[in-house]
N, C-alpha and C positions, 0 to 999 in steps of 0.2 A: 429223626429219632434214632437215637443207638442202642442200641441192646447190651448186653453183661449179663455175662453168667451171675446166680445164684443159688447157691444150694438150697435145695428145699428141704430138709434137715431127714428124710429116709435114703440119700443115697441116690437122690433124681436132682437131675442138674434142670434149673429153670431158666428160662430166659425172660428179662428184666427190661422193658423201653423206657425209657427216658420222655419224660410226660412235659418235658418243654419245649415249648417250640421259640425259635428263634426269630421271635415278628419282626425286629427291627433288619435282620438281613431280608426276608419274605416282601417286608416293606418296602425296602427298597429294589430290587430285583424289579417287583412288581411297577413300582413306579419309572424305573429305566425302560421294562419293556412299552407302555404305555406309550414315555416320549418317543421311544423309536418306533412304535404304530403310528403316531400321529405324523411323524416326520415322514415318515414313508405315502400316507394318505397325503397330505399338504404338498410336498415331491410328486408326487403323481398326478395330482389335481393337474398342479403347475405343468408340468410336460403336457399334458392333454391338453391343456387351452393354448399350451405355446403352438402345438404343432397343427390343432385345429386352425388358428391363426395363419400359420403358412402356409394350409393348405387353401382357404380358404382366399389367400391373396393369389395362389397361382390359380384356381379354377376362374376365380369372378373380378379380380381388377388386373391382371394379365394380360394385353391384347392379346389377340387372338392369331396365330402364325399366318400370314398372306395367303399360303396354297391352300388353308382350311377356308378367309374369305374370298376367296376367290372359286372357291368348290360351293359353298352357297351360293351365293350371287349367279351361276351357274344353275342349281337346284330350283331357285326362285324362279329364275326364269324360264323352265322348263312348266314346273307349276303353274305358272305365273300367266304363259304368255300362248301363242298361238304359231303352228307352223306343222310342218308334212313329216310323219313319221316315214309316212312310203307313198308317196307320190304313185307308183304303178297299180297300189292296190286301193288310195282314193283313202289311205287312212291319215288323218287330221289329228294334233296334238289344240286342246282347246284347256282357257286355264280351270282347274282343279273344282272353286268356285262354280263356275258355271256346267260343269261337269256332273258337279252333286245335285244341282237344281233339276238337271234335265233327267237325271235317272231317279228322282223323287217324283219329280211331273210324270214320268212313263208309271211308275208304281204307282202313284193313286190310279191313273187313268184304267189298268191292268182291273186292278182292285173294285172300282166302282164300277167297271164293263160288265152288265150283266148277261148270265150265259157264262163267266169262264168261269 
């Protein structure tokens, strides 16, 4: 809207706005920013599932670097398997497994021992 002076006929200047608006410019402005939201959301979408994609091929179809399987298989067998932490002091490495059963078996037996 613009304004213009007009006189208000004692000597008082008034100001006068302009009561029309210019839709077809409003209109389209409007409809420019729209497509460039949209473009921007559709652009963005698009990056996100590309880079989900990438990332997604290096974590899970990537083999895995040698010294990483080689560090499990390592871990597994530790877990896994049986041998002497310390020989002098009679302490035994026994696998994981069989480990949770026996301190499950002491806690019942703890537990239903009456008197403690």
């Amino acid at each position: 809207m613009l304004g213009r002076e007009v006189g208000a006929g004692r000597g008082e200047t008034v100001m006068k706005y302009d009561e029309d608006l210019n839709i077809p410019m409003i209109a389209g402005v409007s409809a420019i920013a729209v497509v460039l939201i949209l473009a921007a959301l559709v652009g963005g979408q698009g990056l996100f599932y590309r880079l989900k994609d990438r990332e997604n091929q290096v974590k899970n179809v990537a083999p895995a670097p040698e010294e990483f399987t080689k560090y499990t298989i390592e871990q597994e067998g530790r877990l896994n398997g049986y041998g002497w932490l310390d020989r002098n002091k009679g302490i035994v490495a026994i696998p994981i497994e069989t480990a949770m059963e026996a301190a499950a078996r002491e806690l019942e037996k703890e537990r239903t021992t009456p008197g403690k």
